[in-house]
N, C-alpha and C positions, 0 to 999 in steps of 0.2 A: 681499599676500605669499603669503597660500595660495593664490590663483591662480597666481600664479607659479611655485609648489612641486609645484600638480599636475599643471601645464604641463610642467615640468623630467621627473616623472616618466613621465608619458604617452610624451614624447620617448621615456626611456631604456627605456623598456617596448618600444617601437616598433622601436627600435635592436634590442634582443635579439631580438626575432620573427626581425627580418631577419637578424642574425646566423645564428641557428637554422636557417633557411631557407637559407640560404647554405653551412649543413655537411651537412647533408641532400644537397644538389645537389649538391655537392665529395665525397660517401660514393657518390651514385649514381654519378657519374661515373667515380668509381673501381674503384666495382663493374663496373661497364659494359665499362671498359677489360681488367678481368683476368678478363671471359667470355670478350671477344674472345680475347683472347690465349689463354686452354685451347683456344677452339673451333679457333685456328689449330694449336695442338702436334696436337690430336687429327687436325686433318686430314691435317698433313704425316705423325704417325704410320701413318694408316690410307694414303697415298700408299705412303708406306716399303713397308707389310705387300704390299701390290698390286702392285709393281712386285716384290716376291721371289717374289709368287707364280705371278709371269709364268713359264712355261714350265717350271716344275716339276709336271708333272702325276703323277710318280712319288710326291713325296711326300704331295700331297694324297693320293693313293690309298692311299698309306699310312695315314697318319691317317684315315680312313676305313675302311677295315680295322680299325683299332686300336680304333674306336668302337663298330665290329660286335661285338670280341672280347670287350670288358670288359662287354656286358652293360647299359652306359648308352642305348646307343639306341633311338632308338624305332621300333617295329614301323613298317616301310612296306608300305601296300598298293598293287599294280600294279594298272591297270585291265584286264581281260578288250577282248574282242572288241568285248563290248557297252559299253565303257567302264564299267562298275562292278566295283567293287572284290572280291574272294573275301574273302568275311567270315569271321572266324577265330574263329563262336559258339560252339564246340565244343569252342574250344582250351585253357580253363582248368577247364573240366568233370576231375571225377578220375572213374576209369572203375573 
């Protein structure tokens, strides 16, 4: 009879794992399925954004502008003749 019993239990031990194992698999898959599905909104998004910004060159330039004025962008440097940059060491010096 106590073989029997820890037989019985072994089984139901055995059952759970696989059960376990079976929600695990049924969580990843779910997971899986709702990256897919952002990575596709994010593309059709970024598709949307690309196709308004087909032949609006006006307002990019605007925005651009905009970015010069408020003071957030960042310094660009042009390459000279010799292709290196005019280094701007002097520029936060106070005189």
């Amino acid at each position: 009879m106590d073989g029997q019993a820890e037989l019985k239990q072994a089984e139901w031990n055995r059952q759970i794992k696989v059960r376990e194992a079976e929600a695990r698999k049924d969580s990843a898959v779910f997971e899986a399925d709702a990256e897919i599905l952002r990575a596709k909104g994010v593309a059709e998004a970024n598709k949307i954004i690309g196709k308004s910004l087909q032949g609006n060159e006006a307002y990019l330039r605007y925005l651009w502008i905009q970015g010069l004025q408020d003071g957030s962008s960042e310094t660009i440097y042009i390459p000279t003749e010799a292709n290196l940059p005019i280094l701007e060491a002097t520029r936060n010096l106070k005189k």
